[in-house]
MDAnalysis code that builds the backbone (N, CA, C; Angstrom):
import MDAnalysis as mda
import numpy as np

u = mda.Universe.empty(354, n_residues=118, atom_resindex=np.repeat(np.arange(118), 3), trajectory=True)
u.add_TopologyAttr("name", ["N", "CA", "C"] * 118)
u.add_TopologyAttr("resid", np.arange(1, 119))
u.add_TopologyAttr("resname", ["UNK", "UNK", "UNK", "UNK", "UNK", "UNK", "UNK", "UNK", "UNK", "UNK", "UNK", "UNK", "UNK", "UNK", "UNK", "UNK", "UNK", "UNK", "UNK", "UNK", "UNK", "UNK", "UNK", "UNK", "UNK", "UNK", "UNK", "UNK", "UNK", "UNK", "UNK", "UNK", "UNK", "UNK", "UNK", "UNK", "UNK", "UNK", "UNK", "UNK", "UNK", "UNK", "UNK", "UNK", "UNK", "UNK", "UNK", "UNK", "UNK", "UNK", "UNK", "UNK", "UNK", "UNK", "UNK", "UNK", "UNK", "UNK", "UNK", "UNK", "UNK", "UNK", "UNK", "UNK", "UNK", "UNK", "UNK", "UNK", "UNK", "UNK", "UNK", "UNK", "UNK", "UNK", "UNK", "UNK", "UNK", "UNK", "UNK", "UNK", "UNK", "UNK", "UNK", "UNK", "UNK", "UNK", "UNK", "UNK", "UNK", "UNK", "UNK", "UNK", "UNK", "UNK", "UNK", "UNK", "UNK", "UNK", "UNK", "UNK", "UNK", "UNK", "UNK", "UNK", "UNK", "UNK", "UNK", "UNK", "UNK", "UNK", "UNK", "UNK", "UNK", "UNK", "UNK", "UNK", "UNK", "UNK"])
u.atoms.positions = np.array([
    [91.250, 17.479, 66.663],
    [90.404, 18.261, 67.549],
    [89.327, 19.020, 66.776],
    [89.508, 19.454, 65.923],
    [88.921, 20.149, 64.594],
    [87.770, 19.257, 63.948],
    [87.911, 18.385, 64.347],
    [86.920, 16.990, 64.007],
    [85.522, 17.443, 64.853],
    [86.022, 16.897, 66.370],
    [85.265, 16.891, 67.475],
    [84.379, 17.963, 67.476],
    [85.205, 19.173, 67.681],
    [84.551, 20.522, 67.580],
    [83.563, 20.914, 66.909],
    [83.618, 20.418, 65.343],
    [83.019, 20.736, 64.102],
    [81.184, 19.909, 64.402],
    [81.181, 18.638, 65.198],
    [80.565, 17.649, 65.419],
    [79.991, 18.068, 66.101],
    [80.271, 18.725, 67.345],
    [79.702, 19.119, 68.340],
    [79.026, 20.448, 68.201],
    [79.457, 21.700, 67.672],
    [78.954, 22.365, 67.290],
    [77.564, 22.553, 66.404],
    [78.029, 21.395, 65.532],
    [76.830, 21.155, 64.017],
    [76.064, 20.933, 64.395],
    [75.923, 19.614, 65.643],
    [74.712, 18.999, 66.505],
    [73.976, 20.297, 67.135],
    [74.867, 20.742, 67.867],
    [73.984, 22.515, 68.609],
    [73.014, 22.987, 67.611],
    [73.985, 23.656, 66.312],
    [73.097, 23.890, 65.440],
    [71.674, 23.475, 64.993],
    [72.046, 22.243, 64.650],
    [70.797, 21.645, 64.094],
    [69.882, 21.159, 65.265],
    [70.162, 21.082, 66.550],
    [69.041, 21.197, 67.243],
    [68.169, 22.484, 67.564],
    [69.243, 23.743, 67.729],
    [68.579, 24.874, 67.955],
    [67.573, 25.061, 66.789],
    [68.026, 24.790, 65.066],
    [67.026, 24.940, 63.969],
    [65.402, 24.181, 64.442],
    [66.131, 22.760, 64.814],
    [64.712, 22.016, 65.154],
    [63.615, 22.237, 66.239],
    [64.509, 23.145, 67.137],
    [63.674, 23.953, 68.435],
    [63.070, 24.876, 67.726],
    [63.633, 26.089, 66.973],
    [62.917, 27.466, 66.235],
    [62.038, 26.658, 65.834],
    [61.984, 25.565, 64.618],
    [61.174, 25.171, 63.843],
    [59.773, 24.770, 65.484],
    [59.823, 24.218, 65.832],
    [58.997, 23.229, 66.521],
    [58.552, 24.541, 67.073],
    [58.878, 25.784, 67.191],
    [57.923, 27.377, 68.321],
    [57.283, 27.669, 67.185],
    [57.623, 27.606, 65.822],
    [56.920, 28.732, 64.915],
    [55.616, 27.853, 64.137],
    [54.990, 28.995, 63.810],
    [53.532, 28.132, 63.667],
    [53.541, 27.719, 61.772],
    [52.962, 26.420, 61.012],
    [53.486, 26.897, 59.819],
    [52.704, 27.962, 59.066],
    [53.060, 28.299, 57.874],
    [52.514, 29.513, 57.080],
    [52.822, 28.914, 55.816],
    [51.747, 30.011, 54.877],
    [51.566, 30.251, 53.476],
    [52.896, 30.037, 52.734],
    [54.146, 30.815, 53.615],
    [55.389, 31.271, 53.193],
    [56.237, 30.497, 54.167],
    [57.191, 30.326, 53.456],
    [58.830, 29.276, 54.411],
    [59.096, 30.269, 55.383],
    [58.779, 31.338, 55.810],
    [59.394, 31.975, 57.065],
    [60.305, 31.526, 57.960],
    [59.934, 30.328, 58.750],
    [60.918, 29.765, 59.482],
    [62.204, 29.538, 58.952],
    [62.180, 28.828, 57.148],
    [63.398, 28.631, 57.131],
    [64.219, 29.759, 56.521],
    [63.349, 30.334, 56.160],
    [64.103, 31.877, 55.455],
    [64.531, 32.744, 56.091],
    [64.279, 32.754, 57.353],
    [64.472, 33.549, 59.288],
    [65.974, 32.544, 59.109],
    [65.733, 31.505, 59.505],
    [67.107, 30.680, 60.073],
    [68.179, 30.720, 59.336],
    [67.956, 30.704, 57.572],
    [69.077, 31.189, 56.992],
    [69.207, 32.396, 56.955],
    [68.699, 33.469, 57.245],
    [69.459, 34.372, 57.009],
    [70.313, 34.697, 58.897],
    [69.723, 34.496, 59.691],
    [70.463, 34.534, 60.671],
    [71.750, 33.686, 60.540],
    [71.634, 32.541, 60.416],
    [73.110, 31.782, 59.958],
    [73.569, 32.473, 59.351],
    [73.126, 33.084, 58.678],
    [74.259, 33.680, 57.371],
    [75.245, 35.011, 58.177],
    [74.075, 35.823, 58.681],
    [74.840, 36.884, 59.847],
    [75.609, 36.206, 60.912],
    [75.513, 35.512, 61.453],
    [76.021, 34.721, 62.513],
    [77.219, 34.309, 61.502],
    [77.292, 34.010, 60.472],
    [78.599, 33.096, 59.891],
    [79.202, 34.384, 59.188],
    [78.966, 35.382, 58.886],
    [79.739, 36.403, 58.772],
    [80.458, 37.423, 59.736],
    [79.661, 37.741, 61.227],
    [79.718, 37.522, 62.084],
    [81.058, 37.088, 62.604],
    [80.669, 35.548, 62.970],
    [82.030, 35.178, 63.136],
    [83.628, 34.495, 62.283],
    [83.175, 35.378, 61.184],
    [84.386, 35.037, 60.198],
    [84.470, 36.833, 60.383],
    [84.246, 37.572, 60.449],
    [84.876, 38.681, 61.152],
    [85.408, 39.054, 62.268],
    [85.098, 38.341, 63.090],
    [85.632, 37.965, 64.565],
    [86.779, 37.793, 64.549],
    [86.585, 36.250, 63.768],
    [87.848, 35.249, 64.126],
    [89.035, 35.692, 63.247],
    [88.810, 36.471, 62.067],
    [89.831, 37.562, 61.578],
    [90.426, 38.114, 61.899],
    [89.543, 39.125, 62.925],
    [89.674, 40.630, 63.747],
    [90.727, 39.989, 65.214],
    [90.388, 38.855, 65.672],
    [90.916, 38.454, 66.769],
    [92.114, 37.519, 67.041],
    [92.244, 36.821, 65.709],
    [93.031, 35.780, 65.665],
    [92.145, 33.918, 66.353],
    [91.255, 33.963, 66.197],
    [91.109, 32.386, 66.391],
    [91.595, 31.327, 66.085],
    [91.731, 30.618, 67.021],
    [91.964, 29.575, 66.342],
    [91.170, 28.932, 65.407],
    [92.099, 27.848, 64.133],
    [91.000, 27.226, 63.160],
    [90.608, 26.280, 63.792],
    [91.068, 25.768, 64.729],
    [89.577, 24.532, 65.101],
    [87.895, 25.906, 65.951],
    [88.658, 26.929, 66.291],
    [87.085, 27.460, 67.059],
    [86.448, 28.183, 65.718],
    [87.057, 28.649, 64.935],
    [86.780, 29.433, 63.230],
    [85.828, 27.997, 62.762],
    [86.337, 27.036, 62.364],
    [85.752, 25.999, 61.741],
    [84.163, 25.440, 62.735],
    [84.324, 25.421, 64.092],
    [83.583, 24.891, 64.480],
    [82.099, 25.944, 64.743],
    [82.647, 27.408, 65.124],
    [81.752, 28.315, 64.853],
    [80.597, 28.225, 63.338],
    [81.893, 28.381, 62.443],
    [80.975, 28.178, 60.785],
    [80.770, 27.076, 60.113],
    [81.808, 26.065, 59.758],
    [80.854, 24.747, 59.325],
    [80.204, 24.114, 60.417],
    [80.464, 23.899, 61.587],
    [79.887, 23.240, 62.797],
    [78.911, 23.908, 62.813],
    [78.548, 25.128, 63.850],
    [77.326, 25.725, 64.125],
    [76.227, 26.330, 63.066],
    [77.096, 27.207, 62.386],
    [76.352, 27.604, 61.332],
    [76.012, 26.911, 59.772],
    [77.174, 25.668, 59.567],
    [76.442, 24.805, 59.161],
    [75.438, 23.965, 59.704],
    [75.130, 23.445, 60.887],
    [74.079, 22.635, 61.105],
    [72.780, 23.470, 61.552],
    [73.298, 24.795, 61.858],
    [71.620, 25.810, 61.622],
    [71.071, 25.635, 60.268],
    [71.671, 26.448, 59.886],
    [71.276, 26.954, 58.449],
    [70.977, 25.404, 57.485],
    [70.291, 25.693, 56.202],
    [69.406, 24.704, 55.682],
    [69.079, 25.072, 54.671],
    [69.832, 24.629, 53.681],
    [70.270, 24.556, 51.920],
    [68.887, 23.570, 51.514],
    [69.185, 22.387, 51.943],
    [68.036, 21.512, 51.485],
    [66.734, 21.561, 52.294],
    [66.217, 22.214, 53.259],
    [64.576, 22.401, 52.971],
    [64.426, 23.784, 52.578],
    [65.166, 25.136, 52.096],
    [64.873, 25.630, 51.382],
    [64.847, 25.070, 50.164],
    [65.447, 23.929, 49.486],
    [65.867, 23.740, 47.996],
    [64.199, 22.814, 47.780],
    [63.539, 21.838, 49.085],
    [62.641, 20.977, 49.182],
    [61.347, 22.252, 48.942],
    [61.593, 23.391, 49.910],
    [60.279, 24.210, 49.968],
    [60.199, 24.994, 48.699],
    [61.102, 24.961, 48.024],
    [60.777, 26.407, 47.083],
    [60.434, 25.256, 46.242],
    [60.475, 24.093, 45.626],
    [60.467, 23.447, 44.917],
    [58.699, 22.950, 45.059],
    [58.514, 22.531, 46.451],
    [56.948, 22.033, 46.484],
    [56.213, 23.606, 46.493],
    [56.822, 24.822, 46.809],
    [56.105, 26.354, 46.016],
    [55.808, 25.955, 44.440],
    [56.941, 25.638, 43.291],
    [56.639, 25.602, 42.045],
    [56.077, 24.391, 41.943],
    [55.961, 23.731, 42.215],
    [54.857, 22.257, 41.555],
    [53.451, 22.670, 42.083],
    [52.946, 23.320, 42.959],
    [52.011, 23.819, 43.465],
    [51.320, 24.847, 42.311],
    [52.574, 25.342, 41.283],
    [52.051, 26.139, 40.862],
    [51.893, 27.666, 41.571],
    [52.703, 28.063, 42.126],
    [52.865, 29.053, 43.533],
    [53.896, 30.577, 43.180],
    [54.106, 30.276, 41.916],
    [55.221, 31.197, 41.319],
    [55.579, 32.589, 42.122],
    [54.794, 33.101, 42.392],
    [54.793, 34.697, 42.701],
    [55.912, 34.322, 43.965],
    [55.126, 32.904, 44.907],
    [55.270, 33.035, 46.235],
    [57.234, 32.324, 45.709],
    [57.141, 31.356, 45.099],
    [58.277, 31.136, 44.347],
    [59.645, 31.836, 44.473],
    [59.146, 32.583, 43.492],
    [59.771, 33.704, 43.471],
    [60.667, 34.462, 44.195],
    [59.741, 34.847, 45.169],
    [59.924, 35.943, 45.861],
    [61.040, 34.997, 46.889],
    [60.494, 34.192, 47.655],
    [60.971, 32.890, 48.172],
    [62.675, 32.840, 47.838],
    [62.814, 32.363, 46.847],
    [63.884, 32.254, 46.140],
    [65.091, 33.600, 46.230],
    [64.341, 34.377, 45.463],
    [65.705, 35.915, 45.198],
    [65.103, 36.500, 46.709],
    [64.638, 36.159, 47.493],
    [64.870, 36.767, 49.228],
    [65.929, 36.190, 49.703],
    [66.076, 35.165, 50.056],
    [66.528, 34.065, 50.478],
    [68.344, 34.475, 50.147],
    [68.272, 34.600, 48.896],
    [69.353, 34.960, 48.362],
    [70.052, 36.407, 48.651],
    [69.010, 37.310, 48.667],
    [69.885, 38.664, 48.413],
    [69.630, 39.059, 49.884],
    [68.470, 38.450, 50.931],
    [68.907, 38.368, 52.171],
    [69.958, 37.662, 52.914],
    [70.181, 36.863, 52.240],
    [71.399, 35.851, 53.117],
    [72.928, 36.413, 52.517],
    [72.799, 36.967, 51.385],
    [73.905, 37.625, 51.321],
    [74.034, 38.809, 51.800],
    [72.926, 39.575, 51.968],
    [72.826, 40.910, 53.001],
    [73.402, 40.811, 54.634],
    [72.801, 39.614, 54.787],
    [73.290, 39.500, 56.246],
    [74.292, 39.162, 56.419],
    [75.219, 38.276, 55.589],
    [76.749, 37.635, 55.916],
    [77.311, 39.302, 55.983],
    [77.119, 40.098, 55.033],
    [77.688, 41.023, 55.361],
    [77.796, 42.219, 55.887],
    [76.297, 42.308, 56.835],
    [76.094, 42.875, 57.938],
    [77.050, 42.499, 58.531],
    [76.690, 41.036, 59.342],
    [77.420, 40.217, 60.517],
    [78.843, 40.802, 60.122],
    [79.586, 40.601, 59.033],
    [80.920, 40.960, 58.742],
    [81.070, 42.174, 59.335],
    [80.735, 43.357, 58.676],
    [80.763, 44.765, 58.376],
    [80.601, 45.384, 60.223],
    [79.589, 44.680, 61.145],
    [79.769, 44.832, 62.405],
    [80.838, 44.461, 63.352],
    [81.840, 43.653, 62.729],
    [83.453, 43.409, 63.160],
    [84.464, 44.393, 63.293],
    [83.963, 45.534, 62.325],
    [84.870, 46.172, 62.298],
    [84.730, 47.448, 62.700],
    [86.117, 47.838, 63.435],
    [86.462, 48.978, 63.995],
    [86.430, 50.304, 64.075],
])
């Protein structure tokens, strides 16, 4: 069941990413995808505080975070965008790109967490 779930969920995900993507206009800067991961990231901390706090089951735990919030969130066109930033020669934007991405997406898992609790 844990299968199904995970499948079905991921698909949600990654269509809702491809809807955000397809409203936002592009820019100078990855915004879109640096918005979507860090919301995944709250959303997947989020509900790994939930499903803690509440007792879930692991097929709805699994399908919430690798399902949904894996098929939002997006490792490889951040890894594609920051990469065509440095061949561009784009460093600053690089940069910044990069350690955001990071110390925002770990900011937010543990927002999302830290709002679980009591």
């Amino acid at each position: 069941m844990s299968y199904i779930l995970i499948f079905l969920a991921g698909g949600c995900g990654s269509l809702l990413r491809y809807a955000i993507g397809l409203m936002l206009p592009a820019s100078f800067f990855p915004w879109t995808t640096l918005g979507i991961n860090v919301l995944g990231s709250f959303a997947l901390g989020l509900f790994g505080g939930l499903g803690a706090r509440f007792g879930w089951s692991e097929s709805v735990h699994l399908a919430l975070t690798i399902g949904l919030c894996g098929g939002f969130t997006t490792f490889s066109t951040f890894s594609k965008e920051a990469l065509s930033l440095a061949v561009a020669g784009r460093w600053g934007v690089f940069s910044l790109y990069v350690i955001g991405s990071v110390v925002l997406g770990l900011a937010a898992a543990a927002v999302g967490f830290m709002c679980t609790r009591g």
